[in-house]
KOLMI-698371 format. One record per residue (C-alpha): x, y, z. Coordinates in steps of 0.5 Angstrom, whole numbers, padded with zeros to 4 digits, always signed. Layout:
% KOLMI-698371
XYZ
...
//
This chain:
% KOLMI-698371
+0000+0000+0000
+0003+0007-0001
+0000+0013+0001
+0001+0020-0002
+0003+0027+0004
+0003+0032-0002
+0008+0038+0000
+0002+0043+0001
-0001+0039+0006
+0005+0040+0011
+0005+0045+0017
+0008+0051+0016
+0011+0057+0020
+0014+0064+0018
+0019+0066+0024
+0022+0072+0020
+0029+0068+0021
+0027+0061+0019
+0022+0059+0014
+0020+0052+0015
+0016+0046+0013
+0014+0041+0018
+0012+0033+0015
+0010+0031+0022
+0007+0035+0028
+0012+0040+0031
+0013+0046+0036
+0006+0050+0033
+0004+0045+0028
-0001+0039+0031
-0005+0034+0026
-0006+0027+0031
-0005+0024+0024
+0001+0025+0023
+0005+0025+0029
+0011+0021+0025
+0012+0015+0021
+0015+0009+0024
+0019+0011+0029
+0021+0017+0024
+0019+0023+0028
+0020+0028+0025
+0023+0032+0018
+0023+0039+0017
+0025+0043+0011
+0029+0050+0015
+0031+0056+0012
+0035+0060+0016
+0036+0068+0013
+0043+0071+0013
+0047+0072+0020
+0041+0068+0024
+0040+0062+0027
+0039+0057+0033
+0040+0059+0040
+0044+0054+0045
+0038+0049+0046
+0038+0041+0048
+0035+0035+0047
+0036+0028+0049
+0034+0021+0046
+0034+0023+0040
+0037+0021+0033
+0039+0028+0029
+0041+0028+0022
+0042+0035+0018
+0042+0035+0011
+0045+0041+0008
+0043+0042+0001
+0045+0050+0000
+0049+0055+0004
+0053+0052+0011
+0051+0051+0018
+0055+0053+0024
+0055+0048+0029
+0057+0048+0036
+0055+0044+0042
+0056+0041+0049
+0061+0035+0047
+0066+0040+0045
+0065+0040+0037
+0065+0046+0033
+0065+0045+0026
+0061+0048+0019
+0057+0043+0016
+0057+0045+0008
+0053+0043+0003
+0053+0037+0001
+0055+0034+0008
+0051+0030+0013
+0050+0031+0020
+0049+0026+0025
+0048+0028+0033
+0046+0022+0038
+0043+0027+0043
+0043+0021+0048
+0042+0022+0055
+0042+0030+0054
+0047+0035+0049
+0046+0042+0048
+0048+0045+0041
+0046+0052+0038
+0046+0052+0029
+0048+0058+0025
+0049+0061+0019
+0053+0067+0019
+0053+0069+0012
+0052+0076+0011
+0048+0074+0004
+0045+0067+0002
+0040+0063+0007
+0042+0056+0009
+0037+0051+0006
+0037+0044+0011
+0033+0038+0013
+0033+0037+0021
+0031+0030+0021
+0029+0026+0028
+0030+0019+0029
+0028+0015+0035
+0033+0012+0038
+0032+0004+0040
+0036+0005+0046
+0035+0011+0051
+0041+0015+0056
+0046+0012+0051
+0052+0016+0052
+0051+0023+0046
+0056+0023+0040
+0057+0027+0034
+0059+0025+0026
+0060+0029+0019
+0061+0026+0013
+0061+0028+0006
+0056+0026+0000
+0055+0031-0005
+0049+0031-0011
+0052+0029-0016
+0046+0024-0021
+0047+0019-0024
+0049+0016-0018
+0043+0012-0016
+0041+0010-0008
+0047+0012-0004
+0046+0010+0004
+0048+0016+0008
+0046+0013+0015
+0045+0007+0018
+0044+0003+0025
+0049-0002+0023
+0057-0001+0022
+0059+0000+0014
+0064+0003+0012
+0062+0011+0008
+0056+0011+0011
+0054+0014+0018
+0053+0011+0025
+0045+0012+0027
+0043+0008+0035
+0036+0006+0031
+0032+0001+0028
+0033+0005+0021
+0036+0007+0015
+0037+0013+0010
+0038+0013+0003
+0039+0018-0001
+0039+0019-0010
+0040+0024-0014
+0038+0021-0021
+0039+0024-0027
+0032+0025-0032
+0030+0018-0034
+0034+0014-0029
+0031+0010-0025
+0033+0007-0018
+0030+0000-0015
+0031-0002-0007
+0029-0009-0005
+0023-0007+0002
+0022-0012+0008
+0014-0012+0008
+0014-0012+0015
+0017-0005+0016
+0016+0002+0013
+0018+0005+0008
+0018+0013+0007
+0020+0017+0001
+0021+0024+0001
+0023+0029-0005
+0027+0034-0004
+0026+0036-0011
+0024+0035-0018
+0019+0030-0021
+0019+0023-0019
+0015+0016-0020
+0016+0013-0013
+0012+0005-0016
+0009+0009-0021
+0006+0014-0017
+0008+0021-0019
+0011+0026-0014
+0013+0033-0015
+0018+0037-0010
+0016+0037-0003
+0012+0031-0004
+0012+0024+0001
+0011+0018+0000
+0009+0012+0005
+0010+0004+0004
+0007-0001+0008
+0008-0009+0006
+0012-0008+0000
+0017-0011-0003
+0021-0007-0008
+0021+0001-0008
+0022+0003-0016
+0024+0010-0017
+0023+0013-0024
+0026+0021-0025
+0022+0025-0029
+0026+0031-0028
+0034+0033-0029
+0037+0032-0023
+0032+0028-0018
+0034+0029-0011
+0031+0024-0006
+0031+0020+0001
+0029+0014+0002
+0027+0012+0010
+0027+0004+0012
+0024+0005+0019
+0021+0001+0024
+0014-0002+0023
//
């Protein structure tokens, strides 16, 4: 079974600072059907203008992936890390038993494009850890894993039952990934056009499976960005 979430459909807020859409109930916006998808809590697309951001503020028992896709978002948190995260790169931050952090972007001309995604974590108090990694966009590549709960090499170390999947697919390319019926799938387009097992998606535009066994991804536009959630039923 799959069932569409159009992008128009999600909760938005306008802070000035921070434009941002909301794929699940968050801060402001409140839909008790969508109060997350498996144990994927939370997706939400941020924009932060020029010279602001994200105050120190904590969280604890969560795992919090960012995916810069334009500009570059300064982070600092209570482990000690202080780094850039480019576009490009992702970020992975186990909040655990409690970390404080604060998000920035301290340029004085372009806003940072991101998407802050929670994940529940399998095991609550683990001890908080930071990573970063390069990916890039670059079509043509088909899915790449950017996050997993298991160890593999190139892909970043999440504390869930889950994994995330990233294409950038080139016009007429197509993406195939074998899905455990028993589980969740989620597929969120970041942008362009794509066909996710024949149903059309535009940017924005979400995805939810249940009790399939194969995802088929078709772009129907250049340069296809999407990521692919295999979650916990």
């Amino acid at each position: 079974m799959l069932t569409l979430r159009k992008s128009q459909d999600r909760g938005y807020a306008d802070h000035g600072w921070l434009r941002s859409f909301h794929s699940f109930s968050f801060a402001g916006y409140h839909d008790p059907r969508f109060m997350g998808y498996g144990n994927l809590r939370v997706i939400n697309e941020d924009r932060i203008a020029p010279g602001t951001g994200f105050a120190t503020h904590a969280h604890r028992d969560m795992e919090i992936i960012s995916v810069v896709l334009s500009g570059a978002l300064a982070h600092r948190d209570s482990m000690g890390n202080t780094t850039v995260i480019p576009a490009g790169d992702v970020q992975v931050m186990s909040a655990g038993s409690g970390v404080t952090h604060s998000e920035y972007n301290h340029a004085s001309g372009e806003e940072t494009h991101f998407l802050q995604i929670w994940i529940e974590p399998s095991q609550r108090g683990l001890q908080p850890s930071y990573d970063q990694m390069p990916f890039g966009w670059q079509a043509g590549q088909g899915l790449r894993r950017l996050a997993s709960g298991q160890d593999q090499m190139g892909t970043l170390r999440i504390h869930a039952d889950a994994a995330l999947w990233a294409g950038h697919l080139a016009a007429g390319e197509t993406a195939d990934l074998a899905l455990d019926g028993a589980r969740k799938a989620y597929v969120h387009l970041v942008r362009g056009s794509l066909r996710v097992n024949g149903q059309a998606l535009q940017t924005g535009d979400a995805a939810m499976l249940e009790g399939e066994a194969l995802l088929q991804l078709e772009a129907a536009s250049e340069g296809a960005l999407v990521l692919v959630f295999d979650l916990r039923a």
